[in-house]
C-alpha positions as CSV (number, residue, x, y, z in Angstrom):
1,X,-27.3,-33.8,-2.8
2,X,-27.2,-29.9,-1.8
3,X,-23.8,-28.1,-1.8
4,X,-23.3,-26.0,1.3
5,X,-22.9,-22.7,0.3
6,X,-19.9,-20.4,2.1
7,X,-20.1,-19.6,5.4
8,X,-20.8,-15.6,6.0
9,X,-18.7,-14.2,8.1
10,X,-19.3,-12.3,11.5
11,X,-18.5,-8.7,11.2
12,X,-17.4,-6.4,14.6
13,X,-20.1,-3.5,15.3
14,X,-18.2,-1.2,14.1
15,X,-17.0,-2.7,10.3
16,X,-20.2,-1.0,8.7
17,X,-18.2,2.5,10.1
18,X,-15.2,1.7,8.8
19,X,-15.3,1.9,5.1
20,X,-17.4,4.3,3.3
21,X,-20.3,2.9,0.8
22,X,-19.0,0.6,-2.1
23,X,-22.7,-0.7,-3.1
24,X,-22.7,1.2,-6.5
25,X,-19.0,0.2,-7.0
26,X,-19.4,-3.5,-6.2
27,X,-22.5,-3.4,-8.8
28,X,-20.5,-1.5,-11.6
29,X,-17.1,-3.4,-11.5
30,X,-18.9,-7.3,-11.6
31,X,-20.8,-6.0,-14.3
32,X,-18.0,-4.4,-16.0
33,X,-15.9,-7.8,-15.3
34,X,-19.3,-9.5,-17.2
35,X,-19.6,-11.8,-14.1
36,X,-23.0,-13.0,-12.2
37,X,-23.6,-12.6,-8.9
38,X,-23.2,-16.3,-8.4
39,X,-19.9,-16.4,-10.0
40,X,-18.3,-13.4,-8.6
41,X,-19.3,-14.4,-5.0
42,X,-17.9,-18.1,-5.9
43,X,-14.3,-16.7,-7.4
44,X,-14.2,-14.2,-3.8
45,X,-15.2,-16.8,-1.1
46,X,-18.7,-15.8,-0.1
47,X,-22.0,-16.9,-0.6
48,X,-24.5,-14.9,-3.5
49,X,-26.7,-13.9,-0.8
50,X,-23.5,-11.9,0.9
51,X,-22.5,-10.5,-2.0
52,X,-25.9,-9.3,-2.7
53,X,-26.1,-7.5,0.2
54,X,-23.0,-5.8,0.2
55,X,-24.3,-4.4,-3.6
56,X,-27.4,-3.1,-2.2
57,X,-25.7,-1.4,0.8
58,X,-27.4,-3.8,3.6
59,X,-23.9,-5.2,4.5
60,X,-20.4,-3.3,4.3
61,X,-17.1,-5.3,3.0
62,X,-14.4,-6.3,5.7
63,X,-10.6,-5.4,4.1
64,X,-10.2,-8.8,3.6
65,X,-13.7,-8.9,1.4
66,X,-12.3,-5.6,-0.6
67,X,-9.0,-7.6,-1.3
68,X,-10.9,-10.8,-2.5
69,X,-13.0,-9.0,-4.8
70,X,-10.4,-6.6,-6.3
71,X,-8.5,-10.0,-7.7
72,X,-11.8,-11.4,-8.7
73,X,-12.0,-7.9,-10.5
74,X,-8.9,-7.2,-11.5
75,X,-8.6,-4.0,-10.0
76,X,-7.5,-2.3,-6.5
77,X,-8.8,-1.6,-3.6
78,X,-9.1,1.8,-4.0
79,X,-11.1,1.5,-7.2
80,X,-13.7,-0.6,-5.1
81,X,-14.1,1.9,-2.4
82,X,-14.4,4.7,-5.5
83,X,-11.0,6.9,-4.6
84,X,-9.9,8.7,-7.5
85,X,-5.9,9.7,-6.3
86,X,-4.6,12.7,-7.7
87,X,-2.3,12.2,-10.5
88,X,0.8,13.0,-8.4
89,X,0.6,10.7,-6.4
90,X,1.2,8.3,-9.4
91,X,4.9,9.8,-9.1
92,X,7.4,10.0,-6.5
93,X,10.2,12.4,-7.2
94,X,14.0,11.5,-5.6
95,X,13.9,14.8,-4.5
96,X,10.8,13.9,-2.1
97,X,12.2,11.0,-0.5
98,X,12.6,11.5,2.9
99,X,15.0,8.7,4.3
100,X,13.4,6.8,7.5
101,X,15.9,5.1,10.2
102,X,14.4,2.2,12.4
103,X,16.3,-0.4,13.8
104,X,19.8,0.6,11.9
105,X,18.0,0.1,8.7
106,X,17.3,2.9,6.5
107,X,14.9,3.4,3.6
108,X,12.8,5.7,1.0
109,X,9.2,5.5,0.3
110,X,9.2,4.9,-3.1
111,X,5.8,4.4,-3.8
112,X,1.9,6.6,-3.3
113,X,0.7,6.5,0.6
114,X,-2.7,4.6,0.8
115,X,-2.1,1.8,-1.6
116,X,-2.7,-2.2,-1.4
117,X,1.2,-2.6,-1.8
118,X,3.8,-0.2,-0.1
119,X,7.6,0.3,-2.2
120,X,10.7,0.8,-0.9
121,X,14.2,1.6,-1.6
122,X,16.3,0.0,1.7
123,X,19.7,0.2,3.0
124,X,20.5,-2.8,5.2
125,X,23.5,-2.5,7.4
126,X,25.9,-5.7,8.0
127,X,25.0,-6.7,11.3
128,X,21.1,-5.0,11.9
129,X,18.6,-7.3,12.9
130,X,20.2,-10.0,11.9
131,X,19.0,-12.8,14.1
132,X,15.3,-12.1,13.9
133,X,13.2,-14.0,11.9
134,X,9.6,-12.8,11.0
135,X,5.9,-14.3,10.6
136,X,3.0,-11.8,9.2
137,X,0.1,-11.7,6.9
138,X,0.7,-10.1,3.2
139,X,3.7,-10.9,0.4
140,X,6.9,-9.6,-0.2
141,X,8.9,-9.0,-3.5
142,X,12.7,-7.7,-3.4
143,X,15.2,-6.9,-5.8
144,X,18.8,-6.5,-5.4
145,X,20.4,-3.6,-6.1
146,X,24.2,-3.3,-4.9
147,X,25.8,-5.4,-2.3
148,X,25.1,-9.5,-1.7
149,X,22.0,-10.3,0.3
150,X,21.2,-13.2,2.9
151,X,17.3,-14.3,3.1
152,X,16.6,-17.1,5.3
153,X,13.1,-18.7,3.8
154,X,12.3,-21.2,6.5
155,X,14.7,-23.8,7.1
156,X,16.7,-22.7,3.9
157,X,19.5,-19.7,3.6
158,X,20.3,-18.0,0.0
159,X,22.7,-15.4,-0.9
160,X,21.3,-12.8,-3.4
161,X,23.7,-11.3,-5.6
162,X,22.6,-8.1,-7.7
163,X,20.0,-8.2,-9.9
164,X,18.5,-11.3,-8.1
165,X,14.9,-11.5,-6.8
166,X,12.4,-13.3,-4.5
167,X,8.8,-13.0,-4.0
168,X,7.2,-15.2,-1.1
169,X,4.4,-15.3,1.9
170,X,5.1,-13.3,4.6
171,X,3.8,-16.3,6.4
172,X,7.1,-17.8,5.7
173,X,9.5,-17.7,8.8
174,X,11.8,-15.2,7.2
175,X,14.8,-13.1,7.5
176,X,17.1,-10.4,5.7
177,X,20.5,-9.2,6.3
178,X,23.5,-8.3,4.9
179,X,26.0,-10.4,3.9
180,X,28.5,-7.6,3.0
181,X,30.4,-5.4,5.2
182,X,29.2,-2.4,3.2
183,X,25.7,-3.2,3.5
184,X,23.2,-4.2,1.0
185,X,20.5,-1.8,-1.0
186,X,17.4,-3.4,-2.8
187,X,14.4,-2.7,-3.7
188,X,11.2,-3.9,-1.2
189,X,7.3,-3.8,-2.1
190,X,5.0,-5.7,0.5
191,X,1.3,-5.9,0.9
192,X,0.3,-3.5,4.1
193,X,-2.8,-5.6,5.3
194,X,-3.0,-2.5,7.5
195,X,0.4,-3.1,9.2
196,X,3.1,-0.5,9.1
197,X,6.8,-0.7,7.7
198,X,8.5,-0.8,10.6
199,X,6.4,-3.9,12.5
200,X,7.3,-5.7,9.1
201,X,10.6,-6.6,8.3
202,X,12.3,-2.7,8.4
203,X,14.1,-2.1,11.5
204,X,12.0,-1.1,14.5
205,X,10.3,-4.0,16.7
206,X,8.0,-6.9,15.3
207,X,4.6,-7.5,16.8
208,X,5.4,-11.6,17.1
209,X,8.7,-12.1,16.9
210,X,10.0,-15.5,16.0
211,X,14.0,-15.8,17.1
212,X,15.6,-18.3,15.6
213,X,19.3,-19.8,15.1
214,X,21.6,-17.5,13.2
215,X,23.1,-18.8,9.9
């Protein structure tokens, strides 16, 4: 009995625009991984004959194809499409941290622009956005640094003292405030999936807000 093989997906007019030739990459990093085609197409998601043609040029990777292979490779997205960052943007000095307001929350890019994950350093006030609770692609990872924190993870509440973490989907119905008067400061890395801080869970206005009942 044949196995049906992975469905290729339909790519917009415009996708083979959108990202610059990865052919030679693709072809370099499965070799350098010492995977076949077979397997490295079965670890991503997509059929042998896909992945073929996305080696040889004939077809150009979506973002969510580029994020597939990177695990399969073990390597980032900016290795697959052959960007070579300057070594200063490996660092981010205190002194170059501009701090951004949206929404009464305030926080530091603490991490290099153009990456698969963005960091943060956040302030949230007692009282901002506390009643919103969000839905959207990616993961999130926080780390308490001073004050107690309050993250809603669907239908369950937990207060986050300092030095306490969590790391979930962003598909989660979530929400963060503070639970001190003070305010809370943590740390925040997220995947981007091509969607700015502030339409995430950092002040400003959501996309597709979910509202929920305030705990």
């Amino acid at each position: 009995m044949s196995t049906a093989e992975p469905v290729e997906p339909v790519e917009p007019p415009e996708a083979a625009e959108a990202l610059p030739a990865v052919a030679p990459q693709l072809r370099e990093l499965r070799r350098r991984a010492s995977l076949t085609l077979e397997a490295a197409a079965r670890a991503a998601g997509l059929s042998p004959a896909h992945l073929s043609r996305l080696e040889t040029g004939q077809r150009q990777p979506s973002l969510p194809m580029l994020l597939a292979l990177a695990r399969t490779y073990g390597t980032t997205v900016s290795e697959l499409l052959g960007e070579t960052p300057a070594d200063r943007d490996a660092i981010v000095r205190a002194a170059d941290m501009e701090p951004t307001r949206a929404g009464g929350w305030t926080y530091w890019q603490a991490g290099a622009p153009a990456r698969g994950m963005q960091a943060l350093r956040v302030h949230v006030p007692h009282g901002a956005q506390g009643d919103i609770v969000r839905v959207h692609p990616g993961e999130e990872w926080l780390y308490v640094l001073q004050g107690r924190l309050r993250l809603r993870l669907g239908d369950t509440t937990y207060t986050l003292e300092p030095g306490d973490s969590a790391h979930f989907d962003s598909l989660t119905p979530h929400r963060i405030a503070a639970a001190d008067h003070l305010g809370t400061d943590l740390l925040f890395v997220h995947t981007l999936l091509q969607s700015p801080a502030t339409a995430l869970c950092l002040g400003g206005t959501p996309h597709s807000p979910t509202t929920g009942d305030p705990r």
